[in-house]
C-alpha positions as CSV (number, residue, x, y, z in Angstrom):
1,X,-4.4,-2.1,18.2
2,X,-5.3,-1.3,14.1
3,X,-4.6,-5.2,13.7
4,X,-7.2,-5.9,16.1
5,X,-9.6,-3.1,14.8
6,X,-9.2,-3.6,11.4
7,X,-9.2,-7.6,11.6
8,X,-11.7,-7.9,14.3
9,X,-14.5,-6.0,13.7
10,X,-15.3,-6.0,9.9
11,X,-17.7,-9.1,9.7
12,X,-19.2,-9.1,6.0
13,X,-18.2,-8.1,2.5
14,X,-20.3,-5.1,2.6
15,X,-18.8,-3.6,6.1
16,X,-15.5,-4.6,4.2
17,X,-16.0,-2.5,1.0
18,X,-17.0,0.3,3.5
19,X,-13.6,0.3,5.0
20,X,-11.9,0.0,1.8
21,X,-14.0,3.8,1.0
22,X,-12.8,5.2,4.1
23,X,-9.2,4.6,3.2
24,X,-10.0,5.8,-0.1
25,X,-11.1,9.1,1.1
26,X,-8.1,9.2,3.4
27,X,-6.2,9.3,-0.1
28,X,-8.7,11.8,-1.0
29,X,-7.7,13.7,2.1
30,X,-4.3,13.7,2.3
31,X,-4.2,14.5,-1.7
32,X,-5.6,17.6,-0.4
33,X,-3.3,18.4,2.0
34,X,-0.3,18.2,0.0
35,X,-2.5,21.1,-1.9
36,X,-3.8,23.2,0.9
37,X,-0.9,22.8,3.7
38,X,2.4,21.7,1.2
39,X,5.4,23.4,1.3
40,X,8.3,23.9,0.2
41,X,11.5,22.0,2.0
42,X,15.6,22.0,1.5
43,X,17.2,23.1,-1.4
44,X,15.7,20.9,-4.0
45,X,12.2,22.3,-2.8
46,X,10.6,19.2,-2.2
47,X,6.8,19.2,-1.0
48,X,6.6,18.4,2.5
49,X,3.5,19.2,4.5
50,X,3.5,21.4,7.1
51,X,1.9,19.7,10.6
52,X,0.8,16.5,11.3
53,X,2.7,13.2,11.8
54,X,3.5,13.0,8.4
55,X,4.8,16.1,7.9
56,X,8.4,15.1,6.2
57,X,8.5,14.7,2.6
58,X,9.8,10.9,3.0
59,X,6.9,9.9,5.4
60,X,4.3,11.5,3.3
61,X,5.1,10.0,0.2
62,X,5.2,6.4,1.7
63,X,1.6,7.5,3.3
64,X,0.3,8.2,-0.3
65,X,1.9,4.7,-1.3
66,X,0.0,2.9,1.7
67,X,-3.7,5.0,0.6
68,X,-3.3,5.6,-3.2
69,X,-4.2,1.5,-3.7
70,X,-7.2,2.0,-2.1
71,X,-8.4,4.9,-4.3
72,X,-7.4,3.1,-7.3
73,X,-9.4,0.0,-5.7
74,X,-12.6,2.6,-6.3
75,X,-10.9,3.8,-9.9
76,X,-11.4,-0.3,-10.7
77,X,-14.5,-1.8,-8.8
78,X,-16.9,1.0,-9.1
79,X,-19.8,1.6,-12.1
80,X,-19.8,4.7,-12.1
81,X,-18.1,6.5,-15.0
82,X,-18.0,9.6,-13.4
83,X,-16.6,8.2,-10.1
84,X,-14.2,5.8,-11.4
85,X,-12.7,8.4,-13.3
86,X,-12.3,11.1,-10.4
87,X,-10.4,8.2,-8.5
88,X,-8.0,7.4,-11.4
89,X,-7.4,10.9,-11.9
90,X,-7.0,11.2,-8.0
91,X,-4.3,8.4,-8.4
92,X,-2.4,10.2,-11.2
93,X,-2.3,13.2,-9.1
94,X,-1.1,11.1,-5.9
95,X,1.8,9.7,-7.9
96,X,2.4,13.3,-8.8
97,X,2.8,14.7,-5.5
98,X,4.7,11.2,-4.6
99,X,7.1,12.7,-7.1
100,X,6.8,16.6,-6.0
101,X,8.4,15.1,-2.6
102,X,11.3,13.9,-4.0
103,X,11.5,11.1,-1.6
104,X,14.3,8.1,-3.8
105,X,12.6,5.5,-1.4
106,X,9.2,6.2,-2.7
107,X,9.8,6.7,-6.3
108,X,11.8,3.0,-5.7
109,X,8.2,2.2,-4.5
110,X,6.2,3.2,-7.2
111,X,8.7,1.4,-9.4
112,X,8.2,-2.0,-7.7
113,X,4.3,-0.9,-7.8
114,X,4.2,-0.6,-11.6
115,X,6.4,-4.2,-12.3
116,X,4.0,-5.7,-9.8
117,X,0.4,-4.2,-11.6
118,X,2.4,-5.5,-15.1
119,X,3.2,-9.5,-13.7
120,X,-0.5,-9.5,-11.2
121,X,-3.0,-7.2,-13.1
122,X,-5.3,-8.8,-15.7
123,X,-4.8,-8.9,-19.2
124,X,-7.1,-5.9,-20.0
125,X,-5.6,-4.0,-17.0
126,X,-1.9,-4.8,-18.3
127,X,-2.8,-3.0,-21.8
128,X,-4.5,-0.1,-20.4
129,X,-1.3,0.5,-18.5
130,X,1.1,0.1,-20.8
131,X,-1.1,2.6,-23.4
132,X,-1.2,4.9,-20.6
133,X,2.2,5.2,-19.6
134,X,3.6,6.9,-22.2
135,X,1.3,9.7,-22.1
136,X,1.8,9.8,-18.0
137,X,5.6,9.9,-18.3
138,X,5.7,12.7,-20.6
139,X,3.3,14.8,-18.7
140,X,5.3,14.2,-15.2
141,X,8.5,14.7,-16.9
142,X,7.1,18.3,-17.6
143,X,5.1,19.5,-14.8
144,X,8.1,18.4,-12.1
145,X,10.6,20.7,-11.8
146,X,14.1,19.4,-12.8
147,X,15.7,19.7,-9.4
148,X,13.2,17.6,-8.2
149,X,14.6,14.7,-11.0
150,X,18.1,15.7,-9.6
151,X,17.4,14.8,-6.3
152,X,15.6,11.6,-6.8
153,X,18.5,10.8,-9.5
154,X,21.2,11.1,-6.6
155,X,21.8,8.1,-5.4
156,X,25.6,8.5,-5.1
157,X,28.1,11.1,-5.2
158,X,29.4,9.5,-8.3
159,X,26.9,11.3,-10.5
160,X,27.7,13.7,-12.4
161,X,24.9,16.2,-11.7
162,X,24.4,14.7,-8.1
163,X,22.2,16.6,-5.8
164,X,24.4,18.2,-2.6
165,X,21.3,17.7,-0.1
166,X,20.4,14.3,-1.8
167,X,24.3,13.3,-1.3
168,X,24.5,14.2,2.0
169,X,21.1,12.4,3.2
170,X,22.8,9.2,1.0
171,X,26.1,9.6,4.0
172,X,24.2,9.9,7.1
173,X,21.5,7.0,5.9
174,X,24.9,4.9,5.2
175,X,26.1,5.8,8.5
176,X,23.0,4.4,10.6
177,X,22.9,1.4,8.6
178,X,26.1,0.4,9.0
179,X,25.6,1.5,13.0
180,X,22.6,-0.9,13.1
181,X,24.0,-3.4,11.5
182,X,27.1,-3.5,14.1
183,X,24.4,-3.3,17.0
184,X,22.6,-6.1,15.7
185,X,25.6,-8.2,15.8
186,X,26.8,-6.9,19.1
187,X,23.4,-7.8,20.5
188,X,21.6,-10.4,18.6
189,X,19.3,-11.7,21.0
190,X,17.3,-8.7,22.3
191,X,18.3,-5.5,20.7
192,X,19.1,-2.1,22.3
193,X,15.5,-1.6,23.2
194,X,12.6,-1.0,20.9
195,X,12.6,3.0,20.1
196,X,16.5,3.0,21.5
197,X,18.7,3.3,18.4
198,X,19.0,6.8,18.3
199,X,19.8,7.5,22.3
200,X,22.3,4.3,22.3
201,X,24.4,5.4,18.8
202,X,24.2,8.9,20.4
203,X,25.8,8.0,23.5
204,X,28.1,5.4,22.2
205,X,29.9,7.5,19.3
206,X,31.6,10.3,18.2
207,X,30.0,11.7,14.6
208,X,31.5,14.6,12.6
209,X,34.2,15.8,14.7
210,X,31.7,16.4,17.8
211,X,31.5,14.7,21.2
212,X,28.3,12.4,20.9
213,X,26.5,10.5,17.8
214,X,24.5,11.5,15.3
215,X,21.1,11.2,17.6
216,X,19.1,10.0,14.5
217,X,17.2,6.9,14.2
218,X,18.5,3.8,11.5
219,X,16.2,4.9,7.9
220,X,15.3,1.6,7.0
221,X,13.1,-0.4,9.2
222,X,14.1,-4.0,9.1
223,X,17.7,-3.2,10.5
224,X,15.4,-1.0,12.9
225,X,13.7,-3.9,14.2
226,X,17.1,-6.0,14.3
227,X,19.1,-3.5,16.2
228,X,16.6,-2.6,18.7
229,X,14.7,-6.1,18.9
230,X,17.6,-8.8,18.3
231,X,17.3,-10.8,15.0
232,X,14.1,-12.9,16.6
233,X,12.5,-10.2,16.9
234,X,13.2,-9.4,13.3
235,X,12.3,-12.8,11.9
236,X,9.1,-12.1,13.4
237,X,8.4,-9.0,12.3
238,X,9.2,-10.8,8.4
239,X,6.8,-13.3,8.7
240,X,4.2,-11.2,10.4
241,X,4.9,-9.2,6.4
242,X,5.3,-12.6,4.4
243,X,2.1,-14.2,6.1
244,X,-0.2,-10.8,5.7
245,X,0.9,-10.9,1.8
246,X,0.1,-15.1,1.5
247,X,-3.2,-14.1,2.8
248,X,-4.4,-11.6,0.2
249,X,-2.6,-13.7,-2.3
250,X,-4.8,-17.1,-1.9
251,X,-8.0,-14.7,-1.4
252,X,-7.0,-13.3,-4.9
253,X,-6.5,-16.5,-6.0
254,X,-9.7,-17.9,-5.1
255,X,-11.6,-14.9,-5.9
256,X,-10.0,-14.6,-9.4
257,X,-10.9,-18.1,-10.4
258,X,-14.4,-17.5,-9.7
259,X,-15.9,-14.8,-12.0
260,X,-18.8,-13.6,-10.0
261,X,-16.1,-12.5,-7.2
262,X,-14.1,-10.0,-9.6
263,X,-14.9,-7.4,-7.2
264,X,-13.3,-9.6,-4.3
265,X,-10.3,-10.2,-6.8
266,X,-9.7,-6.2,-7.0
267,X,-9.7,-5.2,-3.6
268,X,-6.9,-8.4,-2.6
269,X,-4.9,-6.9,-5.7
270,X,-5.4,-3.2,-4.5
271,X,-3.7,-4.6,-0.8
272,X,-0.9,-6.9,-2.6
273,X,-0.1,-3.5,-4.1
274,X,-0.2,-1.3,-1.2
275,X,2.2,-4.0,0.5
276,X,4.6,-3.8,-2.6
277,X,5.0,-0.4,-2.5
278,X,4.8,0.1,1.0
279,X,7.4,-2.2,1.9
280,X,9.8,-1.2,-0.3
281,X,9.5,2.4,0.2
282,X,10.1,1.9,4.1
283,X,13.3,0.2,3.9
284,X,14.5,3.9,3.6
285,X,12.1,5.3,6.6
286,X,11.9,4.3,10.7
287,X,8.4,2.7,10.4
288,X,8.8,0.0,12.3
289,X,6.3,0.5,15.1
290,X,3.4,2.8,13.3
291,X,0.3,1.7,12.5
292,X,0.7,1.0,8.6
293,X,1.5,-2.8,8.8
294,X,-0.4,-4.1,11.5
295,X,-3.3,-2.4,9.9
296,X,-2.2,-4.3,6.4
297,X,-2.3,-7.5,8.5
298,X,-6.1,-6.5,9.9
299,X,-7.0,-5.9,6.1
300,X,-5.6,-9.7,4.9
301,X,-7.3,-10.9,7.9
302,X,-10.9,-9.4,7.4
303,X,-10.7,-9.6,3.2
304,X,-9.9,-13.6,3.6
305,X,-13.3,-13.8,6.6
306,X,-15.4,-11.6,4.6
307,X,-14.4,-13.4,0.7
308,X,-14.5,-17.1,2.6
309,X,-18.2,-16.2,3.7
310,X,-19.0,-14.1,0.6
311,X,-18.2,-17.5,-1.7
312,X,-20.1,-19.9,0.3
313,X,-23.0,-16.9,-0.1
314,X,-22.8,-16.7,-3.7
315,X,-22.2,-20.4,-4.6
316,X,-25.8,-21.0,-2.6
317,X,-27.5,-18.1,-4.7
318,X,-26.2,-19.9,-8.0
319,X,-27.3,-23.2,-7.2
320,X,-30.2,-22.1,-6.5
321,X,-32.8,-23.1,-9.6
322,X,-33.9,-19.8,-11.5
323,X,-37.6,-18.0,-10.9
324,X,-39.5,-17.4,-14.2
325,X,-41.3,-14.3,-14.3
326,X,-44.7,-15.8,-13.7
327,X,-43.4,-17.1,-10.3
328,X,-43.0,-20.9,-10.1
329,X,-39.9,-23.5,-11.4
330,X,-39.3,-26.7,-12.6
331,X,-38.1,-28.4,-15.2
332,X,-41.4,-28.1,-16.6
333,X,-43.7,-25.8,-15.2
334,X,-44.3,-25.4,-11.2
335,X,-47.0,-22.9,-9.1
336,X,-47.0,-22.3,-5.5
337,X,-49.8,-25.1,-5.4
338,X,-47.5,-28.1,-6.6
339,X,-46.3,-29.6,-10.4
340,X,-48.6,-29.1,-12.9
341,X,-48.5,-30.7,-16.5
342,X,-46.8,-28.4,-19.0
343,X,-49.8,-28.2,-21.3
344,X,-51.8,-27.5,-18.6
345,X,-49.9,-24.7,-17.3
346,X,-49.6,-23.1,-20.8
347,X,-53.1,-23.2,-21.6
């Protein structure tokens, strides 16, 4: 239904920004959260928060990679000084905590996030980042805790320093890949049933020495959707993702060309991100049938309705001829009560 919310009911550039501010202060929110209700979890002691949906330290760091955009969005388009440096601090603490959870998917993320803001940002932007960077990295290498770099190191047991709990994640992920893999091929056409993965592998194997499966759903969410959907089902659910991204990507393109729409330009380079990010860091995660991409679909949708109309607006207003201060225009010299010779009108 967030398609059809998100898509369907924003109807002009100002309702649009609105919405971009909401999910801004979500970022805000959950920021927050990670301070008022994080925790501790596993041996590594990677921040997880303790209720809510989101609650495991994988989930919440691809949340923070779906709102953190948004709040950078505010950190780029906004005048004020004061504000726009709350949010960029706000996004330097979000990638912070990303890294506090120790989630490999999600620092994969933010790696794809920053090689996409160096080849899509402007010129300006590009500098800032790389100036900044150096500073950032040395101040995260310091504040998070060296286990926490162990675990997100670990991405086999071939490391020399390897993480145990990292390792052992890395076996069972392997095992319900390679498990959804073989069910996609066993049943290419429909699937196991959406949401079925877990109760079909359980019933169907024998994992660990016990009498039944390992009960656990597949941790990436393409083979997800091709194991319990059938490989149409997954070619749909790519182009639904490679559609959504050529939609912000020719509203950036338009918007960037023009230069009175900068501010369109940011917010379809703030969702280009979010995708990039997103995307990546849920081929590690079960996030097939949440809310996150149909709601990245809704945002393409309403950015490219709103900028279309937004254009056509602001072409008209520049075409229009310019009002001298006394109140009439032309070429010359022109009153409310018609042309008037330009001597006239001066005397």
């Amino acid at each position: 239904i967030m398609l059809f919310i998100v898509g369907g009911l924003v109807h002009s550039w100002r309702g649009y920004k609105l919405m971009m501010y909401a999910i801004a202060w979500g970022a805000v929110v959950n920021i927050l959260a990670s301070r008022l209700l994080g925790s501790e979890e596993g041996l590594s002691g990677r921040l997880a928060v303790e209720m809510g949906s989101i609650s495991n330290s994988n989930d919440f760091a691809a949340h923070l990679l779906f709102t953190l955009p948004f709040l950078l969005w505010v950190g780029l388009s906004v005048r004020s000084v004061v504000l726009r440096s709350a949010a960029l601090l706000g996004v330097f603490y979000g990638i912070y905590t990303i890294l506090m959870t120790a989630s490999r998917g999600a620092f994969l993320g933010l790696a794809v996030a920053a090689l996409f803001f160096l080849f899509r940002a402007t010129t300006r932007q590009r500098v800032v980042l790389l100036g900044l960077a150096p500073i950032a990295v040395v101040i995260l290498a310091v504040f998070v805790p060296h286990q926490t770099w162990r675990h997100i190191r670990s991405f086999s047991a071939t490391s020399a320093d390897a993480d145990i709990e990292a390792i052992e994640s890395s076996e069972t992920r392997q095992y319900t890949l390679r498990k959804s893999i073989e069910y996609t091929l066993q049943h290419p056409i429909v699937g196991v049933g959406p949401g079925e993965f877990a109760w079909y592998e359980g019933l169907n194997n024998r994992y660990g020495g016990t009498t039944h499966g390992f009960w656990h759903e597949t941790h990436n969410t393409f083979t997800e959707v091709s194991s319990e959907c059938g490989i149409p089902g997954l070619i749909f659910f790519l182009f639904g993702i490679i559609s959504t991204f050529r939609l912000a990507n020719a509203t950036y393109r338009q918007a960037r060309s023009r230069p009175e729409c900068k501010d369109i330009a940011v917010a379809a380079f703030c969702i280009m991100l979010a995708m990039a990010s997103f995307v990546t860091a849920i081929t590690f995660l079960s996030f097939a049938y949440l809310f996150y991409l149909p709601t990245l679909a809704g945002l393409a949708i309403a950015l490219e309705r709103t900028a279309q109309a937004e254009f056509s607006s602001r072409d008209a207003l520049a075409s229009e001829p310019q009002q001298p201060p006394w109140g009439g225009v032309t070429n010359g010299f022109q009153t409310g009560a018609g042309r008037i010779p330009a001597r006239q009108a001066v005397s």
